[in-house]
C-alpha positions in Angstrom: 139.6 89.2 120.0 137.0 86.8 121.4 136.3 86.4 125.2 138.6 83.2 125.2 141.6 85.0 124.2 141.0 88.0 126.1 143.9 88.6 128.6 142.6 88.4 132.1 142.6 90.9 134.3 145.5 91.7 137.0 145.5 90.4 139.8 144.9 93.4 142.2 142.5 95.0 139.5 140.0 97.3 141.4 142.1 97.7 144.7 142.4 100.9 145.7 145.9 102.5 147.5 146.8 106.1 148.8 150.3 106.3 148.6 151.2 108.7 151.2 155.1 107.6 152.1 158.2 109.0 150.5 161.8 107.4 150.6 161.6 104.3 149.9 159.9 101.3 151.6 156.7 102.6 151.8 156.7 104.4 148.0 158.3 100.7 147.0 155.5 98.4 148.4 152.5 100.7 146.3 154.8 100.3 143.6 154.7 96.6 143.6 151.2 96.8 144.2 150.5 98.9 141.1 152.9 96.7 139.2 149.6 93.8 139.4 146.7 95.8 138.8 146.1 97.7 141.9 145.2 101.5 141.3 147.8 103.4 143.3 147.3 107.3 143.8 150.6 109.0 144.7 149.7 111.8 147.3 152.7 114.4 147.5 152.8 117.6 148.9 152.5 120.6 147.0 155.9 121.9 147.6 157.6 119.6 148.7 157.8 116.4 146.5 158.7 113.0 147.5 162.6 113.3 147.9 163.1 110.0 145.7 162.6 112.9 142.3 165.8 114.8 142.8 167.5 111.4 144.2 170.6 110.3 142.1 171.2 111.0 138.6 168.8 112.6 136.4 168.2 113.5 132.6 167.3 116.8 131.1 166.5 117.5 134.7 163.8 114.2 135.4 165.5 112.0 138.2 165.5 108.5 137.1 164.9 106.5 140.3 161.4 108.3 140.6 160.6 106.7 136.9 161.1 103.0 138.4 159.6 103.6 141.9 156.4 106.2 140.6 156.1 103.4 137.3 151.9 102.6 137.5 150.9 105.5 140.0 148.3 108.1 139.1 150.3 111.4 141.0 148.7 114.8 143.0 149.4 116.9 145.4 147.5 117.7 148.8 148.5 119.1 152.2 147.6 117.1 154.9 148.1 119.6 156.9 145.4 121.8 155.9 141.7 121.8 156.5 141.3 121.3 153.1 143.8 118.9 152.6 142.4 116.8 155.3 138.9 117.1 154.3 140.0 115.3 150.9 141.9 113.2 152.3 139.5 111.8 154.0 137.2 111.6 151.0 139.9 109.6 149.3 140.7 107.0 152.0 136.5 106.5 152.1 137.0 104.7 149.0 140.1 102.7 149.4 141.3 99.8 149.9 145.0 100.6 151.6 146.6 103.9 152.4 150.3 103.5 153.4 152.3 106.2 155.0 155.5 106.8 156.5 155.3 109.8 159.1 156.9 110.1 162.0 154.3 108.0 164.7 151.5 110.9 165.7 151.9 113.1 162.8 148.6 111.9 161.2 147.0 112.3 164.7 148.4 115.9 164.7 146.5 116.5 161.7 143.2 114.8 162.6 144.3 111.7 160.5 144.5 108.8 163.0 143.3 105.3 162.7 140.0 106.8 164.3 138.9 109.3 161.4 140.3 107.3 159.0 138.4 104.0 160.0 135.4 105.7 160.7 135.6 107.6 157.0 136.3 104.0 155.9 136.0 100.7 158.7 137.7 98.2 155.3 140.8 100.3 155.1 143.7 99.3 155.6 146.3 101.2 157.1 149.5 100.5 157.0 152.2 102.4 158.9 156.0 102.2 157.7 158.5 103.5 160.0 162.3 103.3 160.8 161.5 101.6 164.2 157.6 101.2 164.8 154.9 102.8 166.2 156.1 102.4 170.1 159.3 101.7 172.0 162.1 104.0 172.7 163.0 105.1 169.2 159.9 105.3 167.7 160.1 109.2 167.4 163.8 109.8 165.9 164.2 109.8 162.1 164.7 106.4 160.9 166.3 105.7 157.5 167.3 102.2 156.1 170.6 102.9 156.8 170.1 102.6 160.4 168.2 99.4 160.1 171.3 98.1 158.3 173.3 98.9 160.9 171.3 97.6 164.1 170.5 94.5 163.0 173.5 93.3 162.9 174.1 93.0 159.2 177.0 95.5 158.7 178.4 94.3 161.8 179.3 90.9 159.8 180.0 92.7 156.3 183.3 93.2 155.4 186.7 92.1 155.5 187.9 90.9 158.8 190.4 93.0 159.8 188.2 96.0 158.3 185.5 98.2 159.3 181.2 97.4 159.3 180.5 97.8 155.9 177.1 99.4 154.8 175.4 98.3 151.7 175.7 101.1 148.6 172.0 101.0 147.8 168.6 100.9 149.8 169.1 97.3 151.1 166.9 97.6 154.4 164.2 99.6 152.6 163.8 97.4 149.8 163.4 94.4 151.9 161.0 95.9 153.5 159.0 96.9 150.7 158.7 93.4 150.4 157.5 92.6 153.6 155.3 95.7 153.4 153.3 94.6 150.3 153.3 91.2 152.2 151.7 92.6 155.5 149.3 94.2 153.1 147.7 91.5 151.8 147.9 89.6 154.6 145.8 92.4 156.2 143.4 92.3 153.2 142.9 88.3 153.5 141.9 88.8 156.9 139.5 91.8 155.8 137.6 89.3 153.1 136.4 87.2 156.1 136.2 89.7 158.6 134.6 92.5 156.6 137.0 94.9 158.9 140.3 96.7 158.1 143.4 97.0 160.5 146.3 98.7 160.8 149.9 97.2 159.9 152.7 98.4 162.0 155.9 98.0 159.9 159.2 98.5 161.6 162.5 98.9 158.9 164.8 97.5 161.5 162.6 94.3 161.5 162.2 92.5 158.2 166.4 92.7 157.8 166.7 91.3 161.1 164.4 88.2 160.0 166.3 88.1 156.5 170.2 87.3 158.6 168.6 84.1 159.6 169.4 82.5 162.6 171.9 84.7 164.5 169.6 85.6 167.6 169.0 81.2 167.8 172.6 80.9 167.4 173.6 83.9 170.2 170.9 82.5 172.8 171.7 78.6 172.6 175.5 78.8 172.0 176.8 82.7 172.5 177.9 82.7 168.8 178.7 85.7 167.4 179.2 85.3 163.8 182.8 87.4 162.9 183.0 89.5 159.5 184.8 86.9 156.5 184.7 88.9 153.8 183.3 87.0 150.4 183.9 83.7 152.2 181.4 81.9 154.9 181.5 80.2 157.7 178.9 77.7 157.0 180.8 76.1 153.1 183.9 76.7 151.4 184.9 76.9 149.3 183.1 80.4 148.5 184.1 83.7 147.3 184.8 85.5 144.0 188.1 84.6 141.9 189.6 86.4 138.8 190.8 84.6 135.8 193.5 85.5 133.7 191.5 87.4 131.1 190.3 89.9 134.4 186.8 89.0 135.0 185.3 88.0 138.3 183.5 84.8 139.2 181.7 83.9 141.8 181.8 80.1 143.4 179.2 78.9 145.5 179.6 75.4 147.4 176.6 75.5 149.4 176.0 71.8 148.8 178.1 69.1 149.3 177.6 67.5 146.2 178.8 70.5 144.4 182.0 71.3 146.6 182.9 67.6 145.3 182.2 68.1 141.7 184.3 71.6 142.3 187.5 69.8 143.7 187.4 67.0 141.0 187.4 69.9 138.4 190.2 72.0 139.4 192.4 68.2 140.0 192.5 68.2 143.6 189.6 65.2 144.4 192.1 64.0 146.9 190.5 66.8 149.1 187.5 65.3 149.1 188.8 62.2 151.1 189.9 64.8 154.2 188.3 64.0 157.2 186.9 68.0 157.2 185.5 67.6 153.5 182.7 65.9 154.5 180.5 69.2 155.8 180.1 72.5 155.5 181.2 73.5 158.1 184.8 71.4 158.0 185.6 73.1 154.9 185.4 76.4 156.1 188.0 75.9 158.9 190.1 75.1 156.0 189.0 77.9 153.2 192.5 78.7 152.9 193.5 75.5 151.0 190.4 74.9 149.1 191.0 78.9 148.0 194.5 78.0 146.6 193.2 75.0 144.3 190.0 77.1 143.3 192.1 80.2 143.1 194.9 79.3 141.0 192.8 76.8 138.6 190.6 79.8 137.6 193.4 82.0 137.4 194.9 80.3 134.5 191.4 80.3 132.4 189.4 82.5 130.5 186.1 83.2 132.0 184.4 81.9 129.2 186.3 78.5 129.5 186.0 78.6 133.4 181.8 78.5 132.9 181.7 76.5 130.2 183.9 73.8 132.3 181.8 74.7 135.3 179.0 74.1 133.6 179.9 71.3 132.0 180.7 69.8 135.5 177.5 71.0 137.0 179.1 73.4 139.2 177.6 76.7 140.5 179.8 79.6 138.9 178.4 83.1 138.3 180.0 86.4 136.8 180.5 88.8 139.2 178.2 91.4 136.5 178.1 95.4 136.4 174.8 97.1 135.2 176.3 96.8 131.5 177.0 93.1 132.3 173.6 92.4 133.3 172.0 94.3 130.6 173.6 92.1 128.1 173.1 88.7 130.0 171.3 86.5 127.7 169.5 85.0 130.8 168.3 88.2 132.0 166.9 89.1 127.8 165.0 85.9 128.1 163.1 86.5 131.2 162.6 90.3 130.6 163.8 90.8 134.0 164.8 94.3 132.2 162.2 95.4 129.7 161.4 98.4 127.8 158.9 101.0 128.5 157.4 104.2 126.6 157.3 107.7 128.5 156.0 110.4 127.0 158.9 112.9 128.9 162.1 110.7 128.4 161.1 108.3 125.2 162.3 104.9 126.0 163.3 103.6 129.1 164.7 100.6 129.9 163.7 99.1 133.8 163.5 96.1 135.8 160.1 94.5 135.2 157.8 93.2 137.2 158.8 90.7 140.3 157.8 87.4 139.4 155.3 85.7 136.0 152.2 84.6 136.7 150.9 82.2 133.9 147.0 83.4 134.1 147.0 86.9 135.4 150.3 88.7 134.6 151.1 92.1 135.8 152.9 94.6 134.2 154.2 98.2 133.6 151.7 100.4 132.0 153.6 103.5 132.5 156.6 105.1 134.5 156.8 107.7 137.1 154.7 110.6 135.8 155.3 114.3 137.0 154.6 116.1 140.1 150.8 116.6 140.5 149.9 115.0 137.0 146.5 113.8 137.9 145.3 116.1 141.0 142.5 117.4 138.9 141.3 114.5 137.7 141.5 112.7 140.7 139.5 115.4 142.7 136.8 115.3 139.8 136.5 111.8 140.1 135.4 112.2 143.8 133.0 115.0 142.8 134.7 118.2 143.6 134.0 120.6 140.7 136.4 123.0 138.9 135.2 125.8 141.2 136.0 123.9 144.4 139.4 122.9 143.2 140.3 126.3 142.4 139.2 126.7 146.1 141.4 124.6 147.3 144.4 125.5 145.2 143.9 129.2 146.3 144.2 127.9 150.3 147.3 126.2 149.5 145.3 122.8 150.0 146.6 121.6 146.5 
């Protein structure tokens, strides 16, 4: 292969990250990292691994979840806690780029870990704290999962039927998000570095980023004293909107957000003479009357295949969507043609099939070179790379630094 065919390199090729966190935003965002070139070094304690490896099913005793969110990270074990533990430690983050971690506030300081060692062992790092609620405040020392974030900031509050209780998400909603913002904040932090020279410290709260994803509620609550109620699969900003079953038993989903669409919608299902209501004509309006638009969406649909309800929706240039289970989505033929779900070699499982990386990038893709590898896989190797010899690890493994 000549230089002009020659894939280019990833992205974040030659950064350097210490994954310290466990469970899950923190673990998530060096994931994402990794998944575009960045060299990410899991650091787990020696007997106690990151929870996420015994976390939901497993196979032939190898959790699953830990093969998506350890996929591209080189693994060992260290105790922080230990002189010895530290002493590497500090070694490592000397030639980093990022270290994230996810201890209670003034654990690392306990262990002689704080910004102040760490930035003097290495003034470009970047450290980047994720916690349940921050660094300060009045919570900032009680365990904070992403459960808890999904409760405070007002999102289960408005989940859910209306008559029935908050409803919390079944899956790590709070954390992922913040994963996201977390891989943001890092190379936000990292931009600033390339002109400054100097690296900072992130402070990520959980509770936060969901807060900033419900949109405007805190506008709405300080200008009008709106409280937005619970309304189930329907909003209170279009309608009509929810999920409707047809008559072979599938689920589809209806989305109306614009008001071109809601038009094309009512002329389909043979009610246009909605669209001359006074109400039709915003969002809003149609909402009030949801129950109405529900009955003519409702009971069109319900006489219809699913296939025939898409094809017509399609045909129409309506939004519809199957409401899809995990067997539904691995079998969408618009998911196989993005490889949102691709295939990837381990040597402990064979093949596995995973969602891919987040988004294509034409020039310098990134990718999943290999999934979550066991506990401690690479501690040697990573130690010998920063010069310790075999004698010194031994050391080290003997003090129960390793």
């Amino acid at each position: 292969m000549n230089e002009s065919t020659a894939p280019a390199a990833p992205p974040l090729a030659g950064l350097r990250v210490l994954d310290l966190a466990t469970l899950f935003a923190g673990p998530l965002a060096a994931t994402m990292l990794g998944d575009f070139g960045a060299e990410v070094i899991k650091v787990e304690h020696p007997r106690r691994p990151d929870p996420s490896r015994g976390h939901g099913p497993s196979k032939d005793g190898i959790g699953l979840w830990w093969k998506l969110l350890g996929r591209n990270k080189r693994t060992m074990t260290l105790d922080l806690s230990t002189p010895g533990g530290r002493e590497v430690l500090l070694r490592l983050a000397a030639g980093a780029d990022v270290l994230i971690e996810n201890f209670r506030p003034g654990t690392l300081e306990k262990w002689g870990l704080g910004w102040a060692e760490l930035s003097a062992a290495n003034p470009r790092l970047v450290l980047t704290r994720v916690t349940g609620f921050g660094q300060f405040g009045p919570y900032a020392g009680r365990p904070g999962f992403g459960t808890l974030a999904e409760a405070m900031s007002g999102l289960a509050a408005i989940t859910g039927e209306p008559e029935g209780p908050p409803t919390l998400p079944p899956f790590g909603l709070a954390d992922s998000i913040a994963a996201l913002c977390t891989a943001y904040a890092v190379m936000t932090a990292l931009a600033a570095r390339d002109r400054t020279g100097r690296g900072q410290v992130v402070d990520l709260a959980i509770i936060e980023p969901i807060l900033t994803v419900l949109g405007p509620h805190p506008l709405w609550y300080d200008q009008l004293g709106y409280v937005q109620p619970r309304t189930g699969n329907r909003s209170t900003n279009n309608a009509p909107r929810n999920t409707y079953r047809t008559a072979d038993g599938r689920w589809l989903a209806v989305s109306t957000s614009a008001q071109s669409i809601a038009e094309r919608v009512m002329r389909l299902v043979g009610r246009p003479d909605l669209i001359d209501r006074e109400w039709f004509g915003s969002g809003t309006g149609r909402a009030r009357h949801a129950d109405e638009l529900d009955e003519a969406v409702g009971g069109w649909i319900a006489r219809r295949k699913a296939e025939e309800v898409v094809a017509a929706f399609e045909e129409a240039q309506a939004a519809v969507a199957p409401v899809n289970d995990v067997r539904d989505v691995l079998a969408d033929p618009q998911y196989a043609a993005l490889d949102t779900v691709t295939e990837v070699a381990d040597p402990e499982l064979g093949p596995l099939r995973m969602q891919n990386v987040l988004f294509r990038l034409s020039e310098t893709p990134g990718g999943i070179r290999w999934a979550g590898r066991p506990h401690g896989a690479d501690t040697e190797a990573v130690l010998a790379e920063l010069g310790l010899s075999a004698e010194e690890i031994d050391g080290l493994r003997t003090a129960g630094a390793l």
